[in-house]
C-alpha positions as CSV (number, residue, x, y, z in Angstrom):
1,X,0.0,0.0,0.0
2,X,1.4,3.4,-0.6
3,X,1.8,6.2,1.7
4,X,-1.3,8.3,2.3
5,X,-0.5,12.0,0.4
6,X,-2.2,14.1,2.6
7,X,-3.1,17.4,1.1
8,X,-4.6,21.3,1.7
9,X,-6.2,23.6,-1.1
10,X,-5.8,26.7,-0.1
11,X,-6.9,29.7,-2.6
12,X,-4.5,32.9,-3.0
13,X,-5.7,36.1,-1.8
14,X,-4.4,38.2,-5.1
15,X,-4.9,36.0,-8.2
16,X,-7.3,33.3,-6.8
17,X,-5.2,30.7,-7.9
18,X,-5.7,27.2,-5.7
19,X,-2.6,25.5,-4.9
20,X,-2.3,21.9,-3.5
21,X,0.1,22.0,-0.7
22,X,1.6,18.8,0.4
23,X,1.2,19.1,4.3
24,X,3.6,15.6,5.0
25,X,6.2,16.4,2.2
26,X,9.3,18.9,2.8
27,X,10.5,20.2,-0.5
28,X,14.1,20.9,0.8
29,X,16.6,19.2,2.9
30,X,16.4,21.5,6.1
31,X,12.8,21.0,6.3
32,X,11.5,25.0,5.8
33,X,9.4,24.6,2.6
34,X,6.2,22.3,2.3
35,X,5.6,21.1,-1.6
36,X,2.9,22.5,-3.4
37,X,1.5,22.1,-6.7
38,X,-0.7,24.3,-8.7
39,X,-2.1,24.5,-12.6
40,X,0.6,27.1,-13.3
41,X,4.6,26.5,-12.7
42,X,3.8,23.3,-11.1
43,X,5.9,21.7,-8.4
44,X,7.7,24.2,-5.8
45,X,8.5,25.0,-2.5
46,X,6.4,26.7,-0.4
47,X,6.2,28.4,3.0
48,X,4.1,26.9,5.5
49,X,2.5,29.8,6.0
50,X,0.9,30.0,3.5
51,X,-1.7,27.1,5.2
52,X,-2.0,29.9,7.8
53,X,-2.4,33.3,5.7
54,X,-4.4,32.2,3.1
55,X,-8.0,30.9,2.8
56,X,-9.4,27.4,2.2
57,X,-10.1,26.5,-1.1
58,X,-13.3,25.6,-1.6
59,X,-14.1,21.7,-3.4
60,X,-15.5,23.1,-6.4
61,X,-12.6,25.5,-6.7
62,X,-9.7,22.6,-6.2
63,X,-12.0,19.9,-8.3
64,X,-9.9,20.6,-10.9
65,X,-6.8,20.6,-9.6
66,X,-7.3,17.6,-7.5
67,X,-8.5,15.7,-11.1
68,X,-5.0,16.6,-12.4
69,X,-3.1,15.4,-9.6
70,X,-4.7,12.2,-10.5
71,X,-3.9,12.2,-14.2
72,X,-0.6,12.9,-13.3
73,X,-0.1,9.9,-10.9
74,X,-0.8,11.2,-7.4
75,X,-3.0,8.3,-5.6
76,X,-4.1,7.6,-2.2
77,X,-4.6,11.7,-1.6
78,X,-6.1,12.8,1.6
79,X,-7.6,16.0,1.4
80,X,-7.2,17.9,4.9
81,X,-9.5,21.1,4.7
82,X,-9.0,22.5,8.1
83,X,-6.4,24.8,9.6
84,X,-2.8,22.7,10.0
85,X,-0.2,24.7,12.1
């Protein structure tokens, strides 16, 4: 069985754009950036502030996101949509 992906939409304030962030997956060595993943640029590093500052996406506004996550090979996703500090 694989590991359980768990993951938090969240919306940005400015453009609206949802991102995925990856709440159990550090993108860098020392363990400061979360990985996220959004329709635009992707994969990256994150702060994890960012599950703090901005809002909760909503599931009609991550459907499609989560759907591509899929088609690219993400299984087993566990969406957490409350507040993770």
């Amino acid at each position: 069985m694989k590991n359980e992906i768990k993951i938090t939409f969240v919306k940005s304030p400015e453009e609206g754009e949802i991102c995925a962030v990856f709440v159990n997956e550090f993108w860098d060595r020392f363990k400061t950036k979360l990985t996220s993943y959004m329709h635009i640029g992707q994969h990256a590093g994150c702060s994890p502030d960012i599950l703090k500052n901005w809002p909760l996406a909503t599931e009609q506004e991550y459907r499609s996101l989560l759907e591509e996550l899929n088609t690219i090979g993400y299984e087993n996703i566990k969406i957490i949509q409350s507040r993770i500090h």
